[in-house]
C-alpha positions in Angstrom: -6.5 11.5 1.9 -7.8 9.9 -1.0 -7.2 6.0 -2.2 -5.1 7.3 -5.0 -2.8 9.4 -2.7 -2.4 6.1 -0.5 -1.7 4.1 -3.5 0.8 6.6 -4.6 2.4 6.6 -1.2 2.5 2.8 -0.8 4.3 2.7 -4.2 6.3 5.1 -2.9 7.7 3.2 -0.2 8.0 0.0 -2.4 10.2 1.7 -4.2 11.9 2.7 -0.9 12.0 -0.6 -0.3 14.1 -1.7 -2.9 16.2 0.7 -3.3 17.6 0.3 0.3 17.5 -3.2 0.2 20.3 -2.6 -2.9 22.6 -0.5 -1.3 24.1 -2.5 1.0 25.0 -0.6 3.7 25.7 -1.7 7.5 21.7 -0.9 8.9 20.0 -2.1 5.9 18.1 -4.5 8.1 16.6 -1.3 10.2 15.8 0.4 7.0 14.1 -2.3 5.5 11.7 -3.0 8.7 11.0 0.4 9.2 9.7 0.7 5.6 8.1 -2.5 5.6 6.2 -1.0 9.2 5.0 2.2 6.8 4.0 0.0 4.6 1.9 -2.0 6.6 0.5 1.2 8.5 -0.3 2.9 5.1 -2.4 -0.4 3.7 -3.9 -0.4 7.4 -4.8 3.5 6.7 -6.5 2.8 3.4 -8.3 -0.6 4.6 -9.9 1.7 8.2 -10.3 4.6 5.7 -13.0 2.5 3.1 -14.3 0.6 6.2 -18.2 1.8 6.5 -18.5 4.0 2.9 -21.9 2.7 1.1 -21.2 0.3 -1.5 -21.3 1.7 -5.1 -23.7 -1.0 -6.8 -22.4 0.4 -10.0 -19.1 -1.6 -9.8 -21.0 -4.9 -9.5 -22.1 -6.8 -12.4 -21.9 -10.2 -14.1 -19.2 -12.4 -14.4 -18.8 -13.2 -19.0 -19.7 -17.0 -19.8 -17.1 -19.4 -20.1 
């Protein structure tokens, strides 16, 4: 899965988020955990899924002057 994918998915369930956290119904507070728990598992995924890829020295450079 590539980072975009994740990115997509974790907006996904943002979105998820908010819109259960709107409707007011009786197991809102089980909804909202178990979103916020894929959440966390899908920022998880991305963070073990960069861990260990060579650093691209192209994306480095130097900060403008003040």
């Amino acid at each position: 899965m590539t980072s975009p994918d994740i990115a997509f998915e974790i907006v996904n369930l943002a979105v998820s988020l908010v819109q259960a956290q709107t409707t007011g119904k009786v197991q809102q507070d089980a909804t909202l955990a178990t979103i916020l728990l894929q959440i966390i598992n899908k920022a998880v995924q991305a963070y073990q899924d960069h861990t260990g890829q060579p650093l691209d020295p192209s994306l480095i450079k130097a900060e403008d002057v003040l």
